[in-house]
C-alpha positions as CSV (number, residue, x, y, z in Angstrom):
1,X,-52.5,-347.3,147.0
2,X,-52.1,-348.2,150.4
3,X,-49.6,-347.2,153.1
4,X,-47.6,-350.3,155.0
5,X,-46.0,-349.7,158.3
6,X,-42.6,-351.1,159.1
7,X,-44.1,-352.9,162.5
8,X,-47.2,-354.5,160.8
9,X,-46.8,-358.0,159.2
10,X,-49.8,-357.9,155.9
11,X,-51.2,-361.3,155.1
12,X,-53.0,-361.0,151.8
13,X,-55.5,-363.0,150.6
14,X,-57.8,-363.2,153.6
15,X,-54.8,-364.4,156.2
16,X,-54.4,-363.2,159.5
17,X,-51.8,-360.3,160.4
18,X,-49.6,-360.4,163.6
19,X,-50.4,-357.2,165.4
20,X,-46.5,-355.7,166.6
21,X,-48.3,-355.1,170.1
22,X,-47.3,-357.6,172.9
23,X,-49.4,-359.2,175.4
24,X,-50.2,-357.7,178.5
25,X,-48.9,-361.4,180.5
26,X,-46.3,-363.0,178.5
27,X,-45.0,-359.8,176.1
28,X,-46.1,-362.4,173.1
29,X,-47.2,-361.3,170.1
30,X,-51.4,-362.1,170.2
31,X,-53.4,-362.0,167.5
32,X,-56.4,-359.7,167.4
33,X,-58.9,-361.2,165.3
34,X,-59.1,-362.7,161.7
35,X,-58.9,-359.9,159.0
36,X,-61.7,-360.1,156.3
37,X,-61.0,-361.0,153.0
38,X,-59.5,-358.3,151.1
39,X,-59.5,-358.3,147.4
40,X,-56.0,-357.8,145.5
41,X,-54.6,-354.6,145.8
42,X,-50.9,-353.6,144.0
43,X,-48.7,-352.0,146.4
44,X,-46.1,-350.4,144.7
45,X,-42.4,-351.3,145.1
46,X,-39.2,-349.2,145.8
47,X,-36.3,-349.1,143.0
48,X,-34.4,-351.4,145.5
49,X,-36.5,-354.2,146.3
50,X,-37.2,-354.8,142.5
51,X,-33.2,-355.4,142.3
52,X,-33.4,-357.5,144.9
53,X,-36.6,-359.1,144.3
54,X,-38.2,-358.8,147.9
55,X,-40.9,-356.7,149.2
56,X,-40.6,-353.4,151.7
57,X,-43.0,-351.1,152.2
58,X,-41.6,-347.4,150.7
59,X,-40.3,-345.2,153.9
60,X,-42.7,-342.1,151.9
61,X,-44.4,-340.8,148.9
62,X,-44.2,-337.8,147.3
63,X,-47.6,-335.7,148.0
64,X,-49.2,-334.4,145.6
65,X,-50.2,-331.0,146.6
66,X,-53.1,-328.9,144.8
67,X,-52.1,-324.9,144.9
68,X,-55.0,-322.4,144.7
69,X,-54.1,-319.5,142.5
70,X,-52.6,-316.1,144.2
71,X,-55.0,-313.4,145.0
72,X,-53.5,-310.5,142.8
73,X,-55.4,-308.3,144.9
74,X,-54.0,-308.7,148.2
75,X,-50.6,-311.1,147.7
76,X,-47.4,-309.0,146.7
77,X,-47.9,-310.4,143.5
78,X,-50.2,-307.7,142.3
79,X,-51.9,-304.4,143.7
80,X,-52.7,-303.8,147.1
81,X,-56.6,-304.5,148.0
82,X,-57.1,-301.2,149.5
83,X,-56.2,-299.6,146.0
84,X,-59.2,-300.4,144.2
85,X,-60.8,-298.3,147.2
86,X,-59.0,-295.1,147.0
87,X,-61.3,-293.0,144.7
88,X,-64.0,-293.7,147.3
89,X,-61.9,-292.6,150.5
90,X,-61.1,-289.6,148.0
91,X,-64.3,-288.7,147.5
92,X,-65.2,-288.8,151.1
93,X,-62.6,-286.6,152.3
94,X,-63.2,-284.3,149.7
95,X,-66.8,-284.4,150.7
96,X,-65.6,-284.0,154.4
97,X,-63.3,-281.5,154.0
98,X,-65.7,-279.5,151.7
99,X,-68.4,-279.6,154.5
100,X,-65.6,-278.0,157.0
101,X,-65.1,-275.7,154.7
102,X,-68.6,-274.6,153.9
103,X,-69.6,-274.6,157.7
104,X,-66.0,-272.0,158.4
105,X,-67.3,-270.0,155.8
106,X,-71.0,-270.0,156.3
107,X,-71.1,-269.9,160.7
108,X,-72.1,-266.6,161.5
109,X,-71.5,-267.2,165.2
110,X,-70.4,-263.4,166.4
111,X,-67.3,-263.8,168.1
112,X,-67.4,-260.1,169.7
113,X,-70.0,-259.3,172.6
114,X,-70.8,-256.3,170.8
115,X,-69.2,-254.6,167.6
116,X,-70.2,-251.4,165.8
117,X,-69.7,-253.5,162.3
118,X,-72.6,-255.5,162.6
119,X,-75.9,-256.6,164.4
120,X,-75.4,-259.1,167.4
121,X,-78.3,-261.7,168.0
122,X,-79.8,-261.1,172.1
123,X,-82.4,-262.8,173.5
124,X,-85.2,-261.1,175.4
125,X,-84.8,-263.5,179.0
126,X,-87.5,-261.1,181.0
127,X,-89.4,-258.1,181.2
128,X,-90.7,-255.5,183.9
129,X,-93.7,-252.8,183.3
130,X,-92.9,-250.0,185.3
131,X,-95.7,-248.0,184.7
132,X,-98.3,-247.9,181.4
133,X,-96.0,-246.1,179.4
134,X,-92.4,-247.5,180.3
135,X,-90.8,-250.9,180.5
136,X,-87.9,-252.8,181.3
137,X,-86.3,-255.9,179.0
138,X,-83.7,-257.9,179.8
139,X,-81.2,-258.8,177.0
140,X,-78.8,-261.9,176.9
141,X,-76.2,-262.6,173.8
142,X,-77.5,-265.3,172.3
143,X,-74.4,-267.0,171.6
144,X,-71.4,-267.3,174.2
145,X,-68.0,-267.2,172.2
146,X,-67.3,-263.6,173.7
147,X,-66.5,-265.0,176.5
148,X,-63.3,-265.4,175.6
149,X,-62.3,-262.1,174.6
150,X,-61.3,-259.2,176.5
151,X,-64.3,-256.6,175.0
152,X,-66.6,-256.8,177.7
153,X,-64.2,-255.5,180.0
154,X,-63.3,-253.0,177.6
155,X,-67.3,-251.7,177.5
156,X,-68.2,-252.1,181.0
157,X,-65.2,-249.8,182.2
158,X,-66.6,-247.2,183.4
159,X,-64.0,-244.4,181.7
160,X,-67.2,-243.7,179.3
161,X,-71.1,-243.4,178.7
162,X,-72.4,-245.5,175.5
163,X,-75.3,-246.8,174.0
164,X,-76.4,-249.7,171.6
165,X,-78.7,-249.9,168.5
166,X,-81.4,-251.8,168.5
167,X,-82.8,-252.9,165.0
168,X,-86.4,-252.8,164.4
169,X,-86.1,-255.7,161.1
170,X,-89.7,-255.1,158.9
171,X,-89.5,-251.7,158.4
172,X,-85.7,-251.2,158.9
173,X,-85.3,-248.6,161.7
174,X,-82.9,-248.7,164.2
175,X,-83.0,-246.8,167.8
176,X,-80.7,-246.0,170.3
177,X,-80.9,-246.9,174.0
178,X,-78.3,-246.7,177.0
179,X,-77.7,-250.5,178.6
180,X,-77.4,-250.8,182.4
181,X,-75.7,-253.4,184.1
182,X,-78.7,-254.9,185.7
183,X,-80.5,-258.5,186.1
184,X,-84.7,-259.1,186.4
185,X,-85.2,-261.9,188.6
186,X,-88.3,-263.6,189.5
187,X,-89.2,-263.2,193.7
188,X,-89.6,-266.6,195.1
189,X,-92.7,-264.5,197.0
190,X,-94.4,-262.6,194.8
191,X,-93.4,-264.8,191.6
192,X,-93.0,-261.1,190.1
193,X,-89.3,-259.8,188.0
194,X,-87.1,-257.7,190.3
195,X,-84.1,-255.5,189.9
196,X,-80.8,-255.9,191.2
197,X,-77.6,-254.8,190.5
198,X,-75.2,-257.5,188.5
199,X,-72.8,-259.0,190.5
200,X,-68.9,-257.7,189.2
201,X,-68.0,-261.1,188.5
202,X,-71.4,-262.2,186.4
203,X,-69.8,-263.2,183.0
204,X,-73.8,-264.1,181.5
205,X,-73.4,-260.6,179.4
206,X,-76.8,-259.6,180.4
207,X,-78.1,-256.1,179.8
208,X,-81.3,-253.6,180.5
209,X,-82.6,-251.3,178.5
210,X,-85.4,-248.9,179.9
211,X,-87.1,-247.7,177.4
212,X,-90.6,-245.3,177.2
213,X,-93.7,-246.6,174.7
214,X,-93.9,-243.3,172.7
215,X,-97.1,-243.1,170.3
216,X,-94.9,-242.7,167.5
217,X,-91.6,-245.1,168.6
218,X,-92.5,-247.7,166.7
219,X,-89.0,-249.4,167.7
220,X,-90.3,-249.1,171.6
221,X,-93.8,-250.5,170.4
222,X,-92.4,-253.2,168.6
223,X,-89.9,-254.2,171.4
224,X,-93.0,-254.3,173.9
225,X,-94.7,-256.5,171.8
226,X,-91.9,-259.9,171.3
227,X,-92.5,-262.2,173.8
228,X,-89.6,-263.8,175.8
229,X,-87.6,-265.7,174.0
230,X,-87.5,-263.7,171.2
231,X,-84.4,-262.2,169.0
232,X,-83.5,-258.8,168.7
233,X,-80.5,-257.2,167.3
234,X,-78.3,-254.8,168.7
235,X,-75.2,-253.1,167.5
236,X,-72.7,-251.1,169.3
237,X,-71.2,-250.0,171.5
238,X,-71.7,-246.3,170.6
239,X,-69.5,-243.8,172.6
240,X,-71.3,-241.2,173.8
241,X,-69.1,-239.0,176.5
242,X,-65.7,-239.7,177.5
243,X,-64.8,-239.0,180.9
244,X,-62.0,-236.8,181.3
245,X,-58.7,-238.4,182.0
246,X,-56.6,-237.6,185.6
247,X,-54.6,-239.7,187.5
248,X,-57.4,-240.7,189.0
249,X,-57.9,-243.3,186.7
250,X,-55.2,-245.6,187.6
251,X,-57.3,-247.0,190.6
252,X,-60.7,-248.7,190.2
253,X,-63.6,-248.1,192.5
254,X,-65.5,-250.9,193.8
255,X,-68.8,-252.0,192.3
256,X,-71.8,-250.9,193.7
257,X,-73.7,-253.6,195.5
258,X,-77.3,-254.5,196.3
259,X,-76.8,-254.1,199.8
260,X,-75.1,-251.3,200.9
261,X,-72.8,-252.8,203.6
262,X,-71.6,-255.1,201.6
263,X,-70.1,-252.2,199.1
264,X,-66.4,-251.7,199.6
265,X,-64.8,-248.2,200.8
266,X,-63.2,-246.1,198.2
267,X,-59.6,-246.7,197.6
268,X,-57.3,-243.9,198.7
269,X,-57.1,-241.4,195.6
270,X,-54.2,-239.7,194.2
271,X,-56.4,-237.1,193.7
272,X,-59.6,-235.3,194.8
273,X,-62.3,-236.6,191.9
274,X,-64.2,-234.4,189.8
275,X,-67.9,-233.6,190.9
276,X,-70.6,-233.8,188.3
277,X,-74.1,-232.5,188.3
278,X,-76.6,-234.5,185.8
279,X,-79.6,-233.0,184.4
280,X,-82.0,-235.6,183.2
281,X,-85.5,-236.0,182.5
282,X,-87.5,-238.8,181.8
283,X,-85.9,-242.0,180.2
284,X,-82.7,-239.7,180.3
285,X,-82.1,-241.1,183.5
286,X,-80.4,-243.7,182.0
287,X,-77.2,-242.6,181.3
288,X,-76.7,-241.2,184.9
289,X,-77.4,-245.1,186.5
290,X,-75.1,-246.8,183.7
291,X,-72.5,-244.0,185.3
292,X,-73.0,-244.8,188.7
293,X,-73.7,-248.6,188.6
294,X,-71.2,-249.8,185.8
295,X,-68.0,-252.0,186.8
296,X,-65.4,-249.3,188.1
297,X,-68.1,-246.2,188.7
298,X,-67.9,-242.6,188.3
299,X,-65.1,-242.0,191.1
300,X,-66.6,-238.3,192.1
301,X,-69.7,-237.3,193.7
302,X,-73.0,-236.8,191.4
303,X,-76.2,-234.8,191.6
304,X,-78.8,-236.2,189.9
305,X,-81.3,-233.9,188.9
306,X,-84.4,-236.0,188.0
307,X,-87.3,-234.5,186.5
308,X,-90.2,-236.4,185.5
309,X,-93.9,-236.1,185.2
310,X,-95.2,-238.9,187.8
311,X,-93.6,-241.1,190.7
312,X,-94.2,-244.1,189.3
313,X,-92.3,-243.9,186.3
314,X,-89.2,-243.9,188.3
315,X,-87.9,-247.2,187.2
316,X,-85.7,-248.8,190.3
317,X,-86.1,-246.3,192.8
318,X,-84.7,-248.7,195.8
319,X,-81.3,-248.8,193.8
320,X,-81.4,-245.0,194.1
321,X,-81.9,-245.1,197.7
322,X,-78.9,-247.6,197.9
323,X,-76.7,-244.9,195.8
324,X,-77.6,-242.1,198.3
325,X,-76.5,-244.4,201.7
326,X,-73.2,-245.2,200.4
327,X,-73.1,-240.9,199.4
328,X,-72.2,-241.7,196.0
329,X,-75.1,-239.6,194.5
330,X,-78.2,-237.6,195.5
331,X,-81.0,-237.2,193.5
332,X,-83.1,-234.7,193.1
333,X,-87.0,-234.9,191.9
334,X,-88.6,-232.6,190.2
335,X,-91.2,-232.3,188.0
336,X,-89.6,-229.4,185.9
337,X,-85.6,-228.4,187.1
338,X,-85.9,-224.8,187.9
339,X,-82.7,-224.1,189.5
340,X,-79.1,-225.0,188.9
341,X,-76.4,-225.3,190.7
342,X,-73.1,-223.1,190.4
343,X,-70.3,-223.9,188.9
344,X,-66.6,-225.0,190.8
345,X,-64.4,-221.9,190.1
346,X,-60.9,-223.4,190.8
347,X,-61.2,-226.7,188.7
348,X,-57.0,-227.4,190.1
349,X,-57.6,-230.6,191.9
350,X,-56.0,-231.1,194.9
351,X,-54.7,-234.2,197.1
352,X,-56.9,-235.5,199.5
353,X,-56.4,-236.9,203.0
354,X,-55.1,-240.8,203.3
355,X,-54.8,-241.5,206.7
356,X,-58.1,-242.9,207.7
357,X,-59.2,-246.6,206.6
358,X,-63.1,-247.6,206.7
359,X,-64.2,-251.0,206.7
360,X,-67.1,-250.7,204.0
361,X,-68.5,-247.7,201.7
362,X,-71.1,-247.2,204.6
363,X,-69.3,-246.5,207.4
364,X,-67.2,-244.2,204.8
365,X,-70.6,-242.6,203.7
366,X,-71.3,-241.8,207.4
367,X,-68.1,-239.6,207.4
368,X,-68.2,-238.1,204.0
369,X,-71.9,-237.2,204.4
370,X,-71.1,-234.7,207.2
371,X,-68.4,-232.6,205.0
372,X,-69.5,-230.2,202.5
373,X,-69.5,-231.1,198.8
374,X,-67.3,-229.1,196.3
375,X,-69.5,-227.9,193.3
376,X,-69.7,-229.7,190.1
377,X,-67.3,-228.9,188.0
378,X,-68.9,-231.3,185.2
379,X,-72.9,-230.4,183.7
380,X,-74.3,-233.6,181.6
381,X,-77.5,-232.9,180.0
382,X,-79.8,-235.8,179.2
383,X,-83.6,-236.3,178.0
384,X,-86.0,-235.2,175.3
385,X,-85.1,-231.7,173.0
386,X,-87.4,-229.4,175.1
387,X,-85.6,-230.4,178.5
388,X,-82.0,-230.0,177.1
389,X,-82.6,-226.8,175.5
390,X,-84.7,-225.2,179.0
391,X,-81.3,-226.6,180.9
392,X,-78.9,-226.0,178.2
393,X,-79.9,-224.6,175.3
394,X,-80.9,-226.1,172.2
395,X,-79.0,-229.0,170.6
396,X,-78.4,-229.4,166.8
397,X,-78.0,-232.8,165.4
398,X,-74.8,-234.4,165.7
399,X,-73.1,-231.4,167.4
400,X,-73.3,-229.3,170.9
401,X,-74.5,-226.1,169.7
402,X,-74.4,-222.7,171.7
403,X,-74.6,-222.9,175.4
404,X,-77.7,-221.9,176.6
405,X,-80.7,-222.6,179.0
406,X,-80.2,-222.3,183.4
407,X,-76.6,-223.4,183.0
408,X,-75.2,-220.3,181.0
409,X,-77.7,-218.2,183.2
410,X,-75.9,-219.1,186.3
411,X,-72.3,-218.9,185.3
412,X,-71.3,-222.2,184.0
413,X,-69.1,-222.3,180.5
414,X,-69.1,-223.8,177.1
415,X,-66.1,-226.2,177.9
416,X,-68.1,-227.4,181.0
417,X,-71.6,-228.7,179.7
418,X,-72.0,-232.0,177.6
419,X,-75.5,-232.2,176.1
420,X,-76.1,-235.8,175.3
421,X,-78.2,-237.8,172.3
């Protein structure tokens, strides 16, 4: 079947055919070459022309169009595609969400810096000898989600003493130690870890513990032993003393610093602060720096009473000269404490003087040093069972006990000695 044009004249039977297209000279019609022979071909004829009996090409045909079938899967004929996929994208999320939930249920990451309900993974970052038979380690949480709570604010306050347990895992024994808010750093001169004072804005969590290698601590062995970069465990904090409440403790005293001139004067206080006089010996000394370098110190003025066997098993004894310049504390050194001090008689505390201003706690120190000290009105007793009970009798476990010792010899009362763990 062929198609015929209404401007094309068809000569069958091997004639020529007049092309419709004019000349490019006259506008005649030229022909454009002979057309081959072309066999006999039946060209169909409209309804019209057979009534009439002439020939005309048909203005169109009806097309015959070939449909391919409808995709039931996608076409609205039938089911979505994505159907025939939804088990799987169940399964997945199921799997997915199943994961999600395993990994909520399963993460063990401590959200507390410390908590008394269960062991907290620290890492051991450095360590210090100070002498053959004590040491210092350096502790840093492990994992950092505390640092979005309030609690280690709440612990480093300095309204209380406390401690920490420290798990010894293979043979399951745990053993308490007082944490200082200290740092080891390696000197970029003698390569060696030295001690310095945190600075009140560090947020690393870091800790020291100083600890003494007894023959028979196996904890204090064992802790020796892990290398850096080891775990250990600690739980806490334990509350050991509370400090007694006055009005006092409204204003916050400034953080000790490394260097003394950079230490802040104390704050004008509503009252005159408590003095305290702190028996310690040996690793007892502990408690007393944790008092007197903590975020928001003891406000009053301490003696330190410091007895211990040699000099060089005073752990940080620079730190102790920078307590003394700023006349926060004095310490005392002794081998054995044979002598006490008294007792304050009138414990009414009374309002102090506000109308001088110092610059730094040193130029305040250089005033404060030149006026006589009231007498303690506060005894803490720390160190091992012979020393508390020569300065204050014997303690029984889990309890004060009877007053005894120097203190009750010279005059001080029940109410006014804390023997410590």
């Amino acid at each position: 079947m062929l198609r015929a044009t209404r401007a094309s004249t068809l000569c069958l039977a091997g004639r020529r055919f007049v092309s419709s297209v004019p000349s490019s000279s006259s506008g005649e019609q030229v022909p454009r070459a002979s057309a081959p022979p072309v066999p006999d071909v039946e060209i169909p004829y409209s309804q019209s022309s057979k009534a009439v009996g002439t020939f005309t090409a048909q203005e169109s045909y009806k097309r015959e169009s070939f449909e391919i079938p409808p995709d039931h899967g996608s076409g609205s004929g039938g089911p979505p595609r994505w159907r025939k996929f939804l088990p799987i994208f169940i399964g997945l999320g199921g799997m997915a969400w199943g994961y999600l939930a395993y990994q909520f249920v399963m993460d063990d990451t401590p959200l507390e810096y410390l908590t008394t309900k269960r062991f907290i993974p620290f890492v051991i970052t450095n360590k210090l000898d100070v002498d053959d038979d004590h040491y210092l380690v350096e502790l840093t949480p492990k994992f950092q989600k505390w640092k979005h709570t309030t609690k280690f604010e709440q612990i480093w306050n300095g309204n209380h003493l406390w401690s920490v347990e420290v798990k010894q895992p293979q043979i399951m024994v745990v053993r308490k130690y007082t944490p200082l808010p200290l740092e080891l750093y390696d000197s970029e001169f003698t390569k060696q870890p030295v001690v310095r004072i945190q600075d009140a804005n560090s947020r690393d969590g870091k800790l020291v513990l100083y600890i003494k290698k007894y023959s028979q601590g196996e904890v204090a062995r064992w802790i020796y032993r892990q290398p850096l970069g080891s775990e250990l465990e600690l739980r806490g904090p334990y509350e050991e003393f509370k400090f007694p409440i006055t009005k006092n403790n409204n204003v916050e005293r400034p953080w000790v610093k490394n260097v003394p001139s950079e230490t802040l004067a104390d704050p004008h206080w509503p009252e005159q602060p408590r003095n305290i006089a702190f028996f310690c010996g040996g690793t007892g000394i502990a408690p007393a720096l944790q008092m007197l370098l903590t975020r928001n110190p003891y406000r009053g003025f301490v003696d330190v009473y410091y007895s211990h066997k040699t000099d060089s098993e005073v752990p940080f004894p620079h730190l102790f000269s920078v307590l003394e310049k700023i006349d926060r504390a004095k310490f005392h050194h002794e081998k054995l404490v044979k002598r006490v001090p008294n007792p304050a008689k009138d414990l009414e505390l009374k309002p102090i003087d506000t109308t001088v201003e110092y610059k730094s706690a040193l130029e305040q120190a250089q005033a404060s040093r030149k006026l006589p000290k009231e007498p303690p009105s506060l005894a803490l007793v720390c160190g091992p069972d012979g020393f508390v009970k020569h300065i204050a009798g014997a303690k029984p476990f889990e309890s004060q006990g009877p007053l005894g010792g120097l203190l009750e010899q010279n005059g001080w009362k029940q109410e006014q000695v804390f023997k410590m763990e």
